[in-house]
C-alpha positions, 0 to 999 in steps of 0.5 A: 816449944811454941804453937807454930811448931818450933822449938828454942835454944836459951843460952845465958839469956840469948835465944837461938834460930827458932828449929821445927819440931814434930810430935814424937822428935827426941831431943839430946843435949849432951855436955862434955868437958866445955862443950854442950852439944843439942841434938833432934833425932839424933842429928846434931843441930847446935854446938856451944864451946866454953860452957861451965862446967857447972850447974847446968839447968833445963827449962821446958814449956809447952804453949798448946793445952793437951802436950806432955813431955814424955820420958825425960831423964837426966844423968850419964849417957849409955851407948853413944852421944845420942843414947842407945845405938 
């Protein structure tokens, strides 16, 4: 996420299309089988086909002093791709 209000996609070194973001957006990637899928609220914005299967990482930063990063989780999905329902 930078100062200007958008957010980045890394992939194996490559960077995706910068995507806007506001306070409070909730972010869901969801990894199935091959496929990786990256959604904004709920709306899918990214799909990636022939990801490994394994190890997955996360990097996240922050460019302006005072943000955080609220309720993060890792682990199974409950209730659909995008969480609850």
């Amino acid at each position: 996420m930078d100062a200007s209000g958008f957010y980045h996609i890394y992939e194996t070194g490559n960077t995706g299309s910068p995507i806007a973001y506001s306070a409070n957006d909730i972010f869901t990637v969801v990894i199935a089988n091959t496929v990786a899928k990256y959604y904004k609220n709920g709306t899918l914005v990214k799909t990636t086909t022939g990801v490994t299967t394994q190890p997955y990482r996360g990097l996240l930063s922050l460019s302006t002093s005072g943000d955080i990063i609220d309720s993060i989780a890792f682990g199974y999905v409950v209730g659909g791709a995008t969480g609850p329902t």
